[in-house]
C-alpha positions in Angstrom: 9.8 6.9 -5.9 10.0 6.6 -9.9 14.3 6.7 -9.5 14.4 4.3 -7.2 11.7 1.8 -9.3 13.5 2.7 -12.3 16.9 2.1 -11.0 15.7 -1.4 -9.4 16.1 -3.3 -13.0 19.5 -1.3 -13.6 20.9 -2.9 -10.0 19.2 -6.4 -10.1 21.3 -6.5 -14.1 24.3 -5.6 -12.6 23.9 -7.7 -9.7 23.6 -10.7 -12.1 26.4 -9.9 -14.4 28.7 -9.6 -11.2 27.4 -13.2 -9.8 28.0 -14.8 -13.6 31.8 -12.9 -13.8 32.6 -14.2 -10.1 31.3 -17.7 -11.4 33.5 -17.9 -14.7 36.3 -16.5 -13.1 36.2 -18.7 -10.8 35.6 -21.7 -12.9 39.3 -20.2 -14.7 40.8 -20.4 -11.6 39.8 -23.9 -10.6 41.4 -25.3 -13.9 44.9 -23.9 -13.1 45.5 -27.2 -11.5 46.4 -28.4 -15.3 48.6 -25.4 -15.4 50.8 -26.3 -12.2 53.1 -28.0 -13.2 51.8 -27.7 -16.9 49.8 -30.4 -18.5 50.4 -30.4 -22.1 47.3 -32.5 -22.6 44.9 -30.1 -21.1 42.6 -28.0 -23.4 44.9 -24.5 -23.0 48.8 -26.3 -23.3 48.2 -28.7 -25.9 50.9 -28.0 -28.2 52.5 -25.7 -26.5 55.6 -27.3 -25.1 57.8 -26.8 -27.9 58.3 -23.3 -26.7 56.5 -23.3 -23.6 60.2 -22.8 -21.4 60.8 -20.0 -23.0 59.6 -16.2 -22.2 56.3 -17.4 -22.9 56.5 -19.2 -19.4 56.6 -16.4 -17.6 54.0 -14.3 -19.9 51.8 -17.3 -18.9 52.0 -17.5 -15.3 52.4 -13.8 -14.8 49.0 -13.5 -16.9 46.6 -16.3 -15.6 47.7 -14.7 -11.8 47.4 -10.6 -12.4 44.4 -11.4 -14.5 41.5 -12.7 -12.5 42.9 -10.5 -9.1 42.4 -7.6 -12.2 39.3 -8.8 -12.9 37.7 -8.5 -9.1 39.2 -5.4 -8.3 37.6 -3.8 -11.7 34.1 -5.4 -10.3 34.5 -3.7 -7.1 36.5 -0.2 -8.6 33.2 0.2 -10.8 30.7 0.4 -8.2 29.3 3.8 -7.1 28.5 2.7 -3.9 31.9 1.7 -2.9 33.9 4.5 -4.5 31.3 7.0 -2.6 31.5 5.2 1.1 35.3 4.4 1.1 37.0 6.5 -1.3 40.4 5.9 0.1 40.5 2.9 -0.9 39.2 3.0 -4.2 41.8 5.7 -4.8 44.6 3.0 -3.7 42.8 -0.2 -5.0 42.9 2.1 -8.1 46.5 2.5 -8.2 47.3 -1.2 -8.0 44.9 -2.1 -10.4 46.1 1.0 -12.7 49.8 -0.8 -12.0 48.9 -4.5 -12.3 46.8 -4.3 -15.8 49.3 -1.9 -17.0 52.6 -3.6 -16.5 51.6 -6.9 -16.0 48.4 -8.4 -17.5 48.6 -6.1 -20.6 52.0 -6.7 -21.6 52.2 -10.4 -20.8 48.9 -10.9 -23.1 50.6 -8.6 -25.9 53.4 -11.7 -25.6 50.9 -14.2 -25.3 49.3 -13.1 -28.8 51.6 -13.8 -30.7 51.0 -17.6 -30.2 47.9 -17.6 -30.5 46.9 -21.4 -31.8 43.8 -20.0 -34.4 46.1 -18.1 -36.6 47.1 -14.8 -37.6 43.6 -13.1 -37.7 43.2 -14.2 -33.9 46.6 -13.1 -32.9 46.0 -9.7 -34.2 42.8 -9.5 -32.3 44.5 -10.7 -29.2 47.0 -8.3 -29.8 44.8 -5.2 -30.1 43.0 -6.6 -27.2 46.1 -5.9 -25.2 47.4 -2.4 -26.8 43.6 -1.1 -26.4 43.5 -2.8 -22.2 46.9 -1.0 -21.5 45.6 2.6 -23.8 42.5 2.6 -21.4 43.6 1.9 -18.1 46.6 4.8 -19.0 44.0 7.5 -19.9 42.0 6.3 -16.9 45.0 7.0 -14.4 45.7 10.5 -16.2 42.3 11.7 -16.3 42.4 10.8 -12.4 45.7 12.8 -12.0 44.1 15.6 -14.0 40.8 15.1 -11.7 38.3 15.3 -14.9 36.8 12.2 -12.8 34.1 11.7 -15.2 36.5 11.4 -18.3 38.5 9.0 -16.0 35.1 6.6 -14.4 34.8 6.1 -18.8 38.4 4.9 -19.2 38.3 2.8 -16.4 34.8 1.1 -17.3 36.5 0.3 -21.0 39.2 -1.5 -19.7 37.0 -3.5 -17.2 34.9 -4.2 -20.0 38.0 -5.4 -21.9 39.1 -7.5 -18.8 35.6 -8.8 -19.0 36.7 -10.6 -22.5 37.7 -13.6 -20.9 34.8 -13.9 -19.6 33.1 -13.0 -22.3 35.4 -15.7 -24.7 34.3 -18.3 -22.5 30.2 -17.5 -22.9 30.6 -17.6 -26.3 32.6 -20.8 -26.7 30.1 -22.9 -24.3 27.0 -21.5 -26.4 29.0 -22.6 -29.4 29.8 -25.7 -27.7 26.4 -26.8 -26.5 24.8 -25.4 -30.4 27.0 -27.3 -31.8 28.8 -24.8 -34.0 32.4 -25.5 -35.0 33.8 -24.0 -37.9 37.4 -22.8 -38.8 36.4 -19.3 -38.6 35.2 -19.4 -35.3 38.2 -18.8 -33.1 39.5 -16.1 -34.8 36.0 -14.6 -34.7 35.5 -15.3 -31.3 39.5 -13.1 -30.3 37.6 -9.4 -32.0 34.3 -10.6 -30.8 35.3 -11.2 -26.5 36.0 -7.4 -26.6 35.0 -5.1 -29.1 30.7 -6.6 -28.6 31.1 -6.0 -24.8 33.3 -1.9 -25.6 30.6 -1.6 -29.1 27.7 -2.0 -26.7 29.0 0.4 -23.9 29.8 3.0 -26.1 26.4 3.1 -28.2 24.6 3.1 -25.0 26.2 6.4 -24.0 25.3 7.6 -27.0 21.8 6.4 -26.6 21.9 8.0 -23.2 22.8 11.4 -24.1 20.4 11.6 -27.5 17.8 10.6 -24.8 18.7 13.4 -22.8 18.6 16.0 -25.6 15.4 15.1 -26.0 13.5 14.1 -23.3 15.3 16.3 -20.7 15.0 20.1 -21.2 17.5 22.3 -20.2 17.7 25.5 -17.9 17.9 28.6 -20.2 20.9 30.7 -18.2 18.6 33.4 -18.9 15.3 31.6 -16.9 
């Protein structure tokens, strides 16, 4: 009775944060009508068309379509209950996901970067965003391969947590929106902030967890 009271919070959180990334992502999705055919006088494209033809064309498009379909299929790849009742097709969701964030929404956000509009301290965070996504989801698949399965559930949680960052980008400009804080520093805070607050807070609370586990859980002696 205490697991299932304690684990109650844990699923009602997680409930919400998957109603709140459906939501945004949704909400992206909804303005790609600027985006087909481009408006250069919508928010994203404004000033863009000088080199927009080019390969950044097709870094956008291929981007802003692998990257919410990412998104959805990291929200249902992450849950325990799915990968336990049909793992068949986590295992093949798992490859296309493994495939689509590593040869298509990693690489086409590396080339998207480099034109980032808040200068060069965003475009190096945009960039690391993208090297760290594509790392991740490669040490995800090989753990898999090499079935240390627990090593691999880690990777893949990073990178969803690193797909998360647009979600996460868009929070944080709406609360700086509706505060009213606008200052030349922001956007380039705001490219290292998207990701590495959401991958700092995962990774202290698995520390926390196993310090709590030292301490509060006693082990078996082999010798017992």
């Amino acid at each position: 009775m205490q697991n299932i009271r304690s684990s109650t919070p844990s699923r009602v959180l997680a409930f919400l944060a998957g109603v709140l990334i459906v939501k945004v992502t949704v909400g992206i999705v909804l303005k790609y009508r600027d985006y087909l055919p481009p408006d250069f006088e919508s928010d994203f494209l404004r000033g863009r068309e000088s080199y927009f033809s080019g390969p950044y064309h097709w870094a956008f498009y291929i981007h802003i379509a692998s990257g919410p379909i990412a998104l959805l299929l990291g929200l249902i790849l992450i849950s325990e209950q799915f990968r336990l009742r049909f793992p068949k097709w986590h295992r093949s969701l798992g490859r296309i996901q493994a495939l689509g964030v590593l040869f298509l929404v990693a690489p086409s956000g590396l080339w998207m970067a480099f034109h980032a509009e808040a200068g060069p301290i965003a475009v190096l965070g945009f960039a690391a965003l993208a090297v760290v996504t594509g790392t991740c989801v490669a040490l995800g698949w090989r753990s898999a391969v090499k079935r240390r399965f627990a090593d691999h559930r880690r990777w893949m949680w990073r990178c969803f947590l690193l797909l998360c960052s647009a979600v996460v980008l868009r929070l944080i400009v709406g609360l700086a929106t509706v505060t009213g804080l606008q200052s030349e520093w922001l956007d380039p805070l705001i490219a290292w902030a998207s990701w590495l607050l959401p991958l700092l807070a995962y990774e202290l609370s698995g520390t926390a967890n196993r310090h709590f586990r030292r301490m509060f859980i006693p082990t078996t002696s082999p010798n017992s």
